[in-house]
Biopython code that builds the backbone (N, CA, C, O; Angstrom):
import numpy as np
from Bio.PDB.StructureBuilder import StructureBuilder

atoms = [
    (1, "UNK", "N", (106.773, 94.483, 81.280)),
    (1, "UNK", "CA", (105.703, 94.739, 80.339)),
    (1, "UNK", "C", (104.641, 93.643, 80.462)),
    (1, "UNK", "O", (105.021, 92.485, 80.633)),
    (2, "UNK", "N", (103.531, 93.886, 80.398)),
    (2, "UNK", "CA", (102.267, 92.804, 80.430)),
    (2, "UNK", "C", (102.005, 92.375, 78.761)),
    (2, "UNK", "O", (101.848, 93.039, 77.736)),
    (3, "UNK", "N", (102.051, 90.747, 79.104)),
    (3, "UNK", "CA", (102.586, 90.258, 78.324)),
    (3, "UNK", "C", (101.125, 89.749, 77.683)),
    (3, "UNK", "O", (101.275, 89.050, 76.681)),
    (4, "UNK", "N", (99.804, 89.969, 78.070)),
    (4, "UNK", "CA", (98.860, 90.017, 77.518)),
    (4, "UNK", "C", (98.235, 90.967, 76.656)),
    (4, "UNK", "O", (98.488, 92.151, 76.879)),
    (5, "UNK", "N", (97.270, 90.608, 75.471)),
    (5, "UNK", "CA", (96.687, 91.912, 74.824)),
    (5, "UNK", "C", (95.103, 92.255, 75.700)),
    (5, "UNK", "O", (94.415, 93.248, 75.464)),
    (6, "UNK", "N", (94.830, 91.399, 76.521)),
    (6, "UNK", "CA", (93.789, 91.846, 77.155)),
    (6, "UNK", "C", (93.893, 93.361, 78.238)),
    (6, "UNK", "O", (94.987, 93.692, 78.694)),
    (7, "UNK", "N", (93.036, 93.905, 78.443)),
    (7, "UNK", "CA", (92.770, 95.223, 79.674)),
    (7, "UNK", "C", (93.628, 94.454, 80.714)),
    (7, "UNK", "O", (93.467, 93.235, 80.782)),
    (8, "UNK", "N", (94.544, 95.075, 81.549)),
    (8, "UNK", "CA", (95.398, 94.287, 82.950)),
    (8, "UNK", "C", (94.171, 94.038, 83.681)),
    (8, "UNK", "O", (94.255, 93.027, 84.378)),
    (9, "UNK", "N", (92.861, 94.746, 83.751)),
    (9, "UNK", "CA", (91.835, 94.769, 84.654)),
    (9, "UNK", "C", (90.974, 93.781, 83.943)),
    (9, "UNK", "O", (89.799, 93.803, 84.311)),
    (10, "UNK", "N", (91.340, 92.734, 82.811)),
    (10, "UNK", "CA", (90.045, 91.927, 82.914)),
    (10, "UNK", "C", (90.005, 90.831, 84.234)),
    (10, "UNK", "O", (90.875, 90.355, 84.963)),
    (11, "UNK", "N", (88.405, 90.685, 84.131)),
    (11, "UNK", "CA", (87.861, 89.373, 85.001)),
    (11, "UNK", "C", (88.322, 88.249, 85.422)),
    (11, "UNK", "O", (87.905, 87.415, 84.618)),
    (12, "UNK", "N", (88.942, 87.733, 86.214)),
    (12, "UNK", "CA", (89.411, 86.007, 85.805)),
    (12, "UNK", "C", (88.293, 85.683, 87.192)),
    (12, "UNK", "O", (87.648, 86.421, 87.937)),
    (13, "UNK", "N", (88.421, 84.540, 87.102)),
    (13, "UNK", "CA", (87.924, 83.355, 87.923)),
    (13, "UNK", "C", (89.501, 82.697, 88.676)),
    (13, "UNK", "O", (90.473, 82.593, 87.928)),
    (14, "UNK", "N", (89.577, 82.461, 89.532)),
    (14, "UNK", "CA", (90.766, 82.332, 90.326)),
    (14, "UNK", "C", (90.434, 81.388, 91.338)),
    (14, "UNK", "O", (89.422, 81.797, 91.907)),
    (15, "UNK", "N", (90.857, 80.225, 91.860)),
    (15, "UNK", "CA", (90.353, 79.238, 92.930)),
    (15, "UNK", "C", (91.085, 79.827, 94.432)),
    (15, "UNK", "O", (92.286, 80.094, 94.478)),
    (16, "UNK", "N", (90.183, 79.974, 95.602)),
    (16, "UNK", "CA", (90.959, 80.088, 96.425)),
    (16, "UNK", "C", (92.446, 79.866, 96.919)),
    (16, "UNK", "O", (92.993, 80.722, 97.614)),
    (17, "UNK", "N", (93.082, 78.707, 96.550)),
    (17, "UNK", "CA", (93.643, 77.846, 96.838)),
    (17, "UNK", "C", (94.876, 78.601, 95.783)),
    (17, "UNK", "O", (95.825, 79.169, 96.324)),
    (18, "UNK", "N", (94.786, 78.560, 94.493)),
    (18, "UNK", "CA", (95.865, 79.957, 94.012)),
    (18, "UNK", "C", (95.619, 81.419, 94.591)),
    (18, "UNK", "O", (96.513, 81.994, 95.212)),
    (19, "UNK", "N", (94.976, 81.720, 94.475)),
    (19, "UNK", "CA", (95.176, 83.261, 95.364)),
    (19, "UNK", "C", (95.775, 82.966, 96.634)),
    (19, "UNK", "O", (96.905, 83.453, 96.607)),
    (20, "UNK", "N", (95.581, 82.453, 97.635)),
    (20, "UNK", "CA", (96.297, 82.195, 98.601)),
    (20, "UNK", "C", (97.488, 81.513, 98.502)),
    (20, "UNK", "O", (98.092, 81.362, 99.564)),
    (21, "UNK", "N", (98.092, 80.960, 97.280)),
    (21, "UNK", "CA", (99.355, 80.467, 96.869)),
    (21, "UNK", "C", (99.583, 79.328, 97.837)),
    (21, "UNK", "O", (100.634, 79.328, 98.478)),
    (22, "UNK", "N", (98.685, 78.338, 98.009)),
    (22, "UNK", "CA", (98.945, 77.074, 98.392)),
    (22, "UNK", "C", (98.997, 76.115, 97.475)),
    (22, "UNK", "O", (99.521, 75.098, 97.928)),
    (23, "UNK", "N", (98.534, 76.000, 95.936)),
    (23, "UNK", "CA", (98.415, 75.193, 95.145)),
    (23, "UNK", "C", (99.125, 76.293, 94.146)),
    (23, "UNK", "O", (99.235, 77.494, 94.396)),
    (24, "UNK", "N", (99.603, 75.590, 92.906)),
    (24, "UNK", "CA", (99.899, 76.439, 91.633)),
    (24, "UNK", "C", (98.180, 76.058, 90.526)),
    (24, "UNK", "O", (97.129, 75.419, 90.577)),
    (25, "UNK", "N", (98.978, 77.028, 89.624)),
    (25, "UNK", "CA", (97.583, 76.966, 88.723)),
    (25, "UNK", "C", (98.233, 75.698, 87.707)),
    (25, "UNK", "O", (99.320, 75.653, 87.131)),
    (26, "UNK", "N", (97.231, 74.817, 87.738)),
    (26, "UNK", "CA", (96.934, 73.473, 86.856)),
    (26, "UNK", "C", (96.141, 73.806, 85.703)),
    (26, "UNK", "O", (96.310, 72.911, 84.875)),
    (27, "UNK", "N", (95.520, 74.500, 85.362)),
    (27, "UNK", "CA", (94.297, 74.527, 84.624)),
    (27, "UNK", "C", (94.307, 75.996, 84.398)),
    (27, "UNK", "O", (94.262, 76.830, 85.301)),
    (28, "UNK", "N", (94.396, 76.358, 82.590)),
    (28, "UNK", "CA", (94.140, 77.669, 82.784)),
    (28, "UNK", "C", (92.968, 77.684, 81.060)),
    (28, "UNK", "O", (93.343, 77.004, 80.105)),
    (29, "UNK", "N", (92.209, 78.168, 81.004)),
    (29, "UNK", "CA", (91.035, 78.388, 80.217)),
    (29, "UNK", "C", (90.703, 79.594, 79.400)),
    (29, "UNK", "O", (90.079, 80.205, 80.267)),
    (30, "UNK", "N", (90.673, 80.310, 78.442)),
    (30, "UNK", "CA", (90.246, 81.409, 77.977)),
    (30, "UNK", "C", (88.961, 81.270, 77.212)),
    (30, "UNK", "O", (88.871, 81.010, 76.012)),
    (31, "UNK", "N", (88.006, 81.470, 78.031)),
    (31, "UNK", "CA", (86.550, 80.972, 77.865)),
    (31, "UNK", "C", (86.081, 82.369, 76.435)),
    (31, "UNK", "O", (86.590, 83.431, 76.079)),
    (32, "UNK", "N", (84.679, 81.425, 75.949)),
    (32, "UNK", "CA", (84.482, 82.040, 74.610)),
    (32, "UNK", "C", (84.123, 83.439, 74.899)),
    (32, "UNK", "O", (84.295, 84.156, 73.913)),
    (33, "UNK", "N", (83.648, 84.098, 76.010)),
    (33, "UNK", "CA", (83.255, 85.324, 76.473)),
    (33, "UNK", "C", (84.560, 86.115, 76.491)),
    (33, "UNK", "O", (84.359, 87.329, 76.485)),
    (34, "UNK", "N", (85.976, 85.714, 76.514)),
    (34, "UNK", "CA", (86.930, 86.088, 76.850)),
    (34, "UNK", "C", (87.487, 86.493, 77.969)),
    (34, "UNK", "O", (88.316, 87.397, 78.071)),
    (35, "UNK", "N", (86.958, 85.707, 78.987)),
    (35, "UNK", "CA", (86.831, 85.691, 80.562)),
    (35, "UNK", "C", (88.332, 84.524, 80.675)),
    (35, "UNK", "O", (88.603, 83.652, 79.850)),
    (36, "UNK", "N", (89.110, 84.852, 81.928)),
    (36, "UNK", "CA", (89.931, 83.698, 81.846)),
    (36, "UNK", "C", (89.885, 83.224, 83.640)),
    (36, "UNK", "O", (89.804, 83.863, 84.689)),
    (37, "UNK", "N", (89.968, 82.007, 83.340)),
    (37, "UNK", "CA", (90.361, 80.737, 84.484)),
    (37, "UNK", "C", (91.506, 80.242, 84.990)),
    (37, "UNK", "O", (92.249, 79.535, 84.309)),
    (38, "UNK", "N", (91.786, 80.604, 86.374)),
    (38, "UNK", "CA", (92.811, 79.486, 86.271)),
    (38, "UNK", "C", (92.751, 79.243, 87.836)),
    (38, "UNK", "O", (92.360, 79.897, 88.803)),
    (39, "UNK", "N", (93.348, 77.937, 87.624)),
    (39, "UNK", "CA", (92.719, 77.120, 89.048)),
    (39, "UNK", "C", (93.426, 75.818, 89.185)),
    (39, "UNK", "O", (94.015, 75.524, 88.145)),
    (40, "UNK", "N", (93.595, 74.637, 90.481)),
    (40, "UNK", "CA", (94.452, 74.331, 90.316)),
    (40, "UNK", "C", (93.915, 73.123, 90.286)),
    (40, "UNK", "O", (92.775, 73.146, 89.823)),
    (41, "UNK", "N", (94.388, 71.816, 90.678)),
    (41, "UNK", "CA", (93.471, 70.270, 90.311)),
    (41, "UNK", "C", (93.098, 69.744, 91.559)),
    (41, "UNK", "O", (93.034, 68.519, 91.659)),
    (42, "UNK", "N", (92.753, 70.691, 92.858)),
    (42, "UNK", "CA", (91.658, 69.801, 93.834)),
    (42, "UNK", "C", (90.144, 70.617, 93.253)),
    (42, "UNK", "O", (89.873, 71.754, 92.869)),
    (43, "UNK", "N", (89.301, 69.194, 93.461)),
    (43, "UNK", "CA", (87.799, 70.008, 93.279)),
    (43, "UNK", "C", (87.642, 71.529, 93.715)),
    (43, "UNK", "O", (88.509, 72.186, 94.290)),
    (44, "UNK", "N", (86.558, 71.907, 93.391)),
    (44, "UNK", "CA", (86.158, 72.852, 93.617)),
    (44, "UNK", "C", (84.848, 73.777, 94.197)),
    (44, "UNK", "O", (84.008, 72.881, 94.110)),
    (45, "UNK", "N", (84.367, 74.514, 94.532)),
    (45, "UNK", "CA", (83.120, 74.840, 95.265)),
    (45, "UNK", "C", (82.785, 76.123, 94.780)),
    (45, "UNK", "O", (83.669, 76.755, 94.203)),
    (46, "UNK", "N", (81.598, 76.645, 94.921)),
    (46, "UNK", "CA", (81.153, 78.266, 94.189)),
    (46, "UNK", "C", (82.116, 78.878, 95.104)),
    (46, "UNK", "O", (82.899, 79.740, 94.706)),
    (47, "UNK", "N", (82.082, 78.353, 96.649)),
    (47, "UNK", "CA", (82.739, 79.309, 97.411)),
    (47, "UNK", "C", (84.282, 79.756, 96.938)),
    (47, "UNK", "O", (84.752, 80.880, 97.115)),
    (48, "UNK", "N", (85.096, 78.421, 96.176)),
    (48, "UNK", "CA", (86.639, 78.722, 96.217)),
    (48, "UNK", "C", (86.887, 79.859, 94.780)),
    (48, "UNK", "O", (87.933, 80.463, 94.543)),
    (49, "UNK", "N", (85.582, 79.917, 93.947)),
    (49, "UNK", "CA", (85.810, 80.874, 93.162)),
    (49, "UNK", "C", (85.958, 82.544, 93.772)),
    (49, "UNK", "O", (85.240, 83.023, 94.650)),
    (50, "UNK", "N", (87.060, 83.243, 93.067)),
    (50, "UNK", "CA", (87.246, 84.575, 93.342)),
    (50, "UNK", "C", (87.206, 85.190, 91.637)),
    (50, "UNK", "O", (87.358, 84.720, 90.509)),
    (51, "UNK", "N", (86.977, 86.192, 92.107)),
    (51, "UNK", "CA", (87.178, 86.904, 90.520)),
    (51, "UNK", "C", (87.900, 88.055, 90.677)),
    (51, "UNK", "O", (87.311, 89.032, 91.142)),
    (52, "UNK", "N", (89.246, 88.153, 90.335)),
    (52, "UNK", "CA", (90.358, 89.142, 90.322)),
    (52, "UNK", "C", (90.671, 89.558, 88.847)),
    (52, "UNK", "O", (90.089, 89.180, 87.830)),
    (53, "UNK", "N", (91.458, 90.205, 88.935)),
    (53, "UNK", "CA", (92.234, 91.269, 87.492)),
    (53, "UNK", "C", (93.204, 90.291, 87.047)),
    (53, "UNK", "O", (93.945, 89.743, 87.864)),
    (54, "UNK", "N", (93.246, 90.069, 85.983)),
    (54, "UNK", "CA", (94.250, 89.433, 84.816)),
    (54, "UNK", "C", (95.461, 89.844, 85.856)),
    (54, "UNK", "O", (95.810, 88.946, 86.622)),
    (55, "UNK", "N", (95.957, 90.776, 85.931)),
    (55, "UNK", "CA", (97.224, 91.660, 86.395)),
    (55, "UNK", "C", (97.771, 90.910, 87.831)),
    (55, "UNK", "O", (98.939, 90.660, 88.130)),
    (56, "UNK", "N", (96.662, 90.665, 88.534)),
    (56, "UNK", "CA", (96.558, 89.961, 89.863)),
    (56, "UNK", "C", (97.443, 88.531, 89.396)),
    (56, "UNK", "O", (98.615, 88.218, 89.602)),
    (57, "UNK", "N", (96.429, 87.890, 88.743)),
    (57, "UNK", "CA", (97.048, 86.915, 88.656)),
    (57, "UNK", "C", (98.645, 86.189, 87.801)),
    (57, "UNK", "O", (99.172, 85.076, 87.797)),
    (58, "UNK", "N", (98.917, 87.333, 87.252)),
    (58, "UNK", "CA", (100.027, 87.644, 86.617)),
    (58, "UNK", "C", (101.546, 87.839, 87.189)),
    (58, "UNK", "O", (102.714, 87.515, 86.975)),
    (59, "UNK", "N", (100.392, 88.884, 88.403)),
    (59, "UNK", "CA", (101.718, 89.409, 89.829)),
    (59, "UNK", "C", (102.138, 87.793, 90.445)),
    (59, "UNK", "O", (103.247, 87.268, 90.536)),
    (60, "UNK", "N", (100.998, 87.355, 90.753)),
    (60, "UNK", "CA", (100.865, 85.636, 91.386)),
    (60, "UNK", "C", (102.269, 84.735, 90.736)),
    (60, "UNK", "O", (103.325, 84.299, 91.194)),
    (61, "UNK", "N", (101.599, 84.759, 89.447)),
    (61, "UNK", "CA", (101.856, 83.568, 88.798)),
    (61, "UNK", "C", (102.692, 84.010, 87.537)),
    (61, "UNK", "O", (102.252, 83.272, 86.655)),
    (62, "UNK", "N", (103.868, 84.986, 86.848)),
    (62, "UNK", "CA", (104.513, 85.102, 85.952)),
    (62, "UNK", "C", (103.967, 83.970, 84.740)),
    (62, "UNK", "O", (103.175, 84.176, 83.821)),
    (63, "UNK", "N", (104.574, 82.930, 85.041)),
    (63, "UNK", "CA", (104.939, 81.662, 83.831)),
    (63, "UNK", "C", (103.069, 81.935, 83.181)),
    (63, "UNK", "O", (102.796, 80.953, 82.489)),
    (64, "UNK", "N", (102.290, 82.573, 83.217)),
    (64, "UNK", "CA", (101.001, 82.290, 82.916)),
    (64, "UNK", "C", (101.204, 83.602, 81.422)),
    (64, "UNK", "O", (100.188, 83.932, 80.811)),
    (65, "UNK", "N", (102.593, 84.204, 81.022)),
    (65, "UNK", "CA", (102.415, 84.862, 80.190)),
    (65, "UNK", "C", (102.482, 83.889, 78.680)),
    (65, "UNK", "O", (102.002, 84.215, 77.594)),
    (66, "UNK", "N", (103.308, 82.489, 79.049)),
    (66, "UNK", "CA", (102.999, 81.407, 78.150)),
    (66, "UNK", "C", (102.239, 81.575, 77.113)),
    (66, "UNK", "O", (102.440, 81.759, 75.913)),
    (67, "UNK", "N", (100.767, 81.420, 78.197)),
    (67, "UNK", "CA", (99.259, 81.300, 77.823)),
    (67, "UNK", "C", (98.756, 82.503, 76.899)),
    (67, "UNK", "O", (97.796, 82.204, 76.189)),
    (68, "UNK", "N", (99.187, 83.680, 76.795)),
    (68, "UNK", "CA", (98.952, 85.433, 76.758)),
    (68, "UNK", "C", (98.144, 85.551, 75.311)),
    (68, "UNK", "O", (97.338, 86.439, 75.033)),
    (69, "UNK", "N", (98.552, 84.431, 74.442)),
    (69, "UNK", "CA", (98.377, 84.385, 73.280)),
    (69, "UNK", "C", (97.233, 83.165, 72.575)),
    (69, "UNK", "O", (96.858, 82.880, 71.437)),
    (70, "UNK", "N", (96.932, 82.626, 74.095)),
    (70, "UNK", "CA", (95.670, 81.361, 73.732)),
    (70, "UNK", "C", (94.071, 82.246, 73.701)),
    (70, "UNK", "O", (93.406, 82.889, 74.514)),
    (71, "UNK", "N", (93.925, 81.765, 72.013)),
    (71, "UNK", "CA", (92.457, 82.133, 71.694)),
    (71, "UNK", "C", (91.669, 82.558, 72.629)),
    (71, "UNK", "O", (92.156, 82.760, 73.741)),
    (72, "UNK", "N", (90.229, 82.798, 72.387)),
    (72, "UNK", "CA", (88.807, 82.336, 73.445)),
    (72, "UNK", "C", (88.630, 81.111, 72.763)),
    (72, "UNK", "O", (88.949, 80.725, 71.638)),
    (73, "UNK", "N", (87.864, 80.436, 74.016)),
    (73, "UNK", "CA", (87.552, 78.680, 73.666)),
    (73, "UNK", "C", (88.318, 78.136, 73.752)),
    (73, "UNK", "O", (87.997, 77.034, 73.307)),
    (74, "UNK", "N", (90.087, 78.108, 74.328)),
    (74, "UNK", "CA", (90.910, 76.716, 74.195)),
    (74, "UNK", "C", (90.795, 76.505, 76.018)),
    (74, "UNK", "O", (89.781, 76.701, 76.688)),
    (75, "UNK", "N", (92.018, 76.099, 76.478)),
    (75, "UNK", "CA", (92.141, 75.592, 77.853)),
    (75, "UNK", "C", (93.573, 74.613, 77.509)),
    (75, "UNK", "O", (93.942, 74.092, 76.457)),
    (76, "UNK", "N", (94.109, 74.622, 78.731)),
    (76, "UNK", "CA", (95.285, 74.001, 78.933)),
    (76, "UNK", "C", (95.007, 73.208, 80.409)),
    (76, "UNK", "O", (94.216, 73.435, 81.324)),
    (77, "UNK", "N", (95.965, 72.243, 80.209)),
    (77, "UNK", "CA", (96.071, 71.502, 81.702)),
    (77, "UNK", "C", (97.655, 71.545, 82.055)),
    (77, "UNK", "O", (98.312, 70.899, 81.238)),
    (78, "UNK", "N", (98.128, 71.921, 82.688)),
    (78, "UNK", "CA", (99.605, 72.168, 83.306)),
    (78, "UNK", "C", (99.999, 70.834, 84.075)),
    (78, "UNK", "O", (99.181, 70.058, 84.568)),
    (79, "UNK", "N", (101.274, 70.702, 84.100)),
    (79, "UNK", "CA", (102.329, 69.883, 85.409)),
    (79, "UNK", "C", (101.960, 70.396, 86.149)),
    (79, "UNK", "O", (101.081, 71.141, 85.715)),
    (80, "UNK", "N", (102.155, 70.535, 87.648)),
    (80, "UNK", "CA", (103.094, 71.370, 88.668)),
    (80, "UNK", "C", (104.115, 71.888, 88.541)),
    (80, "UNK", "O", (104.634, 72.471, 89.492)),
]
sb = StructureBuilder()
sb.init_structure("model")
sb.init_model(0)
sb.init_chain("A")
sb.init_seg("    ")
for serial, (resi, resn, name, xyz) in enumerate(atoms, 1):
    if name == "N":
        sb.init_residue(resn, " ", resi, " ")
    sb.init_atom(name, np.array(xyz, "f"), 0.0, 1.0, " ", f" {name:<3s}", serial, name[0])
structure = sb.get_structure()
């Protein structure tokens, strides 16, 4: 079951570097638009942004159902 109340098809912002599953997500954001972030802790470039489906990153990354329930406007910073 999707453990979010958002559309499985909303927007995220996604860093190259998690979509390609070389880094985990460090950083995850539910911006005031209700757009969500997550990305991991090397800098970053316009280029490493992707914008995929909530669902995408869900398939990726399970442990991000944690988050499912963080407002718009907060942000978290993760371990590894």
């Amino acid at each position: 079951m999707f453990p979010f109340d958002d559309d499985p098809r909303t927007a995220c912002i996604v860093c190259s570097h998690v979509l390609n599953k070389v880094e985990p997500i460090t950083y995850i954001s539910h911006d005031e638009d209700g757009m969500w972030q997550f990305l991991c802790e090397k800098e970053h470039t316009m280029d490493d942004a992707k914008v995929v489906a909530l669902e995408e990153v869900y398939a990726l990354d399970p442990s991000i159902a944690e988050v499912a329930d963080m407002p718009c406007g907060c942000y978290i910073n993760r371990n590894k």
